[in-house]
N, C-alpha and C positions, 0 to 999 in steps of 0.2 A: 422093684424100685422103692426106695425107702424115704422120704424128704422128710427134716426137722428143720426147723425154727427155735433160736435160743434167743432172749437178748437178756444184757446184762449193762454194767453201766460202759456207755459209750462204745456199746457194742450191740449190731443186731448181724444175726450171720443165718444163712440159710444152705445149709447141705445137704445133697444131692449124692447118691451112689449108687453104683450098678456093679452085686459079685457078680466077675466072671466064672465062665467054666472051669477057666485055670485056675482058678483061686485069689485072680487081679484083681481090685475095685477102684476104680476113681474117682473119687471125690473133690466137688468144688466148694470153696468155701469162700464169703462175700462178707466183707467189713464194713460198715459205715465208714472206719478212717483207714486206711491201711499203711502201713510205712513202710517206705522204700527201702531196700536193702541194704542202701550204704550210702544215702542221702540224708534221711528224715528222722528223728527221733521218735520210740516208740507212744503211741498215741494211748497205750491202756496197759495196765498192769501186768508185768512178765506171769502174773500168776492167771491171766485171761487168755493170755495167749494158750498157756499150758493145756488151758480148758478143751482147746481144740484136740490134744495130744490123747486127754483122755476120753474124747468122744472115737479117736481112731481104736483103743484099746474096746470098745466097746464093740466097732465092726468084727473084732475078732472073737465072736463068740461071747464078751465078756472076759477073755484073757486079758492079762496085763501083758507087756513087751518085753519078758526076760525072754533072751534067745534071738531078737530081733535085732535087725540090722538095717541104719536109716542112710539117706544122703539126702544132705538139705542144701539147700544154694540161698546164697544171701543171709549165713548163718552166723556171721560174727556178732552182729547186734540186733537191738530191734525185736521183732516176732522172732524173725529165725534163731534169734539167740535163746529165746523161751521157747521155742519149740525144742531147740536141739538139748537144753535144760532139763524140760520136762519126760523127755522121753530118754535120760540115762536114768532118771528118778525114778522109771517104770524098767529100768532090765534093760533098756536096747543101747547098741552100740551104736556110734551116728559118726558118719564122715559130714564135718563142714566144711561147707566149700563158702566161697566170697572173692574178692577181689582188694577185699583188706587184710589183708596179711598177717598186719601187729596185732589187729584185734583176734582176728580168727587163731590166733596160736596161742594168745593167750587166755581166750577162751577155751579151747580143748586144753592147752595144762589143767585150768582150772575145774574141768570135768575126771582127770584123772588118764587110766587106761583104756578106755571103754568110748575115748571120742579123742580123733585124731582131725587136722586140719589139712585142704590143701587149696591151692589158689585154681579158683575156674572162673574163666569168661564166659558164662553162658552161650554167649555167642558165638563161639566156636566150637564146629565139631566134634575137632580133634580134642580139643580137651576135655570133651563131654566124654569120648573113648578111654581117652587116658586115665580119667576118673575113676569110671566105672568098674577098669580092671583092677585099680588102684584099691578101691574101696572092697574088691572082693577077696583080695590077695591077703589085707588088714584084718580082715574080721570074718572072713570065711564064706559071706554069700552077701545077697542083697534082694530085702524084705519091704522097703517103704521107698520114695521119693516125693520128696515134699519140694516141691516148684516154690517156691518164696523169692525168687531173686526178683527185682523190679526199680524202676526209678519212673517219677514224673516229671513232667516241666509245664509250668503255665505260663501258657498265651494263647489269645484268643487268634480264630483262625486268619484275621485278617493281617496278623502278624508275624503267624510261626513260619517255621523254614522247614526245608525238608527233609536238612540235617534231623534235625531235632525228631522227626516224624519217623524216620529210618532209622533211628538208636531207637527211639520208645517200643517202637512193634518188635524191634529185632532183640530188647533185652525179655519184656512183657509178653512176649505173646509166641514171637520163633526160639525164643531159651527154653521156653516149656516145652514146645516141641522138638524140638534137639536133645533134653533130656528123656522124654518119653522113648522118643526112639532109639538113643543110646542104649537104652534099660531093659526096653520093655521086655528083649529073648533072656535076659537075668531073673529081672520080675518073675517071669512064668519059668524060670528052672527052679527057682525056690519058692513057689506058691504053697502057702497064702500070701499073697504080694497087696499093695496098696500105691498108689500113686493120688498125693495131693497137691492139685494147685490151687493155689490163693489167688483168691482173684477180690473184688472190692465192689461196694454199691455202684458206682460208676462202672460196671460192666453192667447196670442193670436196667439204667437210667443217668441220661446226658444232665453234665455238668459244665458249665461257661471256665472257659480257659483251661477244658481238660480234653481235647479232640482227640489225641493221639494215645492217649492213656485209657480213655474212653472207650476208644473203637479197638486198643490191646485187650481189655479187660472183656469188655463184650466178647470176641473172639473166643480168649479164654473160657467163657464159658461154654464156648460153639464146641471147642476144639476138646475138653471135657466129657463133653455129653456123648459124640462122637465114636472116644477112645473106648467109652465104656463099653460101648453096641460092640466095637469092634473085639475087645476082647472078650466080650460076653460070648460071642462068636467063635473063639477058637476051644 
């Protein structure tokens, strides 16, 4: 088990990893501001985001990511658009996924050959399948999943609904999971694999009018620490 602490400006993140046997590692990563994947505007410089891209190159040995192959969710803008940024800059090839369309495609022209787009609901299974075969058919395999998709909503508890409480876990917390397990028998055929979810200081400690995003992101950390044991285990 390896834990570091970085902070930078308007940034303190603390990452957590466990290599597995198969060569899997999951990593969680914790933001002071996090921005939503296709709500929020990015809170810190696309070049901080990247920061994260190159602490993952450094899991590997110190390799950089020619030859890699990523899928990011919530990848049009935002983090995930500086992640998916930073890591064609290092070698790897990246399928963006999002629910924004115009962005997400003109993001991958603008990366070239080497990053392609396609629309995913998190939320849904099926499309987490359809993905995955999608993204290995593209680019040959599948080496990274980076969990970024997310949204919040603030209200305090004595106001929200249950609407709103049932989108926040089911994009936050069951999209990572729906991705994991979509992946994870890919993951471990091309090991060395990585899976990372983003998660936010409000997984770490409660925040007034953030209940639902709160007890996502917490999860998120559960359901992380979890995946690693378990594939440490195979």
């Amino acid at each position: 088990m390896a834990t570091k602490s970085n902070k930078g400006p308007g940034l303190a993140r603390a990452a957590s990893s466990t290599r597995a046997a198969s060569g899997a590692t999951a990593i969680t990563s914790s933001k002071v501001s996090e921005t939503s994947s296709s709500t929020m505007k990015p809170s810190a410089p696309l070049s901080t985001g990247g920061q994260a891209i190159k602490e993952l190159a450094a899991h590997s040995n110190g390799l950089r990511l020619t030859g890699k192959v990523a899928l990011i969710t919530g990848g049009a803008r935002g983090m995930g658009a500086s992640f998916a940024k930073a890591m064609v800059d290092q070698g790897a090839s990246v399928m963006i996924t999002d629910v924004l369309d115009d962005a997400g495609n003109q993001l991958a022209r603008s990366l070239g050959n080497k990053a392609a787009y396609r629309r995913l609901d998190v939320t849904r299974r099926d499309d987490w399948k359809s993905t995955v075969q999608e993204t290995i058919r593209a680019f040959g395999k599948l080496n990274v999943l980076v969990n970024n998709a997310g949204i919040v909503n603030f209200s305090p508890i004595d106001t929200s609904d249950e609407e709103s409480w049932d989108h926040t876990l089911a994009v936050d917390l069951t999209g990572a999971y729906n991705g994991i397990r979509a992946s994870v028998e890919a993951l471990k055929k091309y090991a060395p694999a990585s899976i990372i979810n983003i998660s936010s200081t409000a997984g770490m400690r409660g925040y007034r009018s953030l209940t639902a995003y709160s007890a996502a992101k917490f999860g998120l950390r559960g359901l992380t620490k979890s995946v690693a044991l378990d594939l440490a285990a195979m």
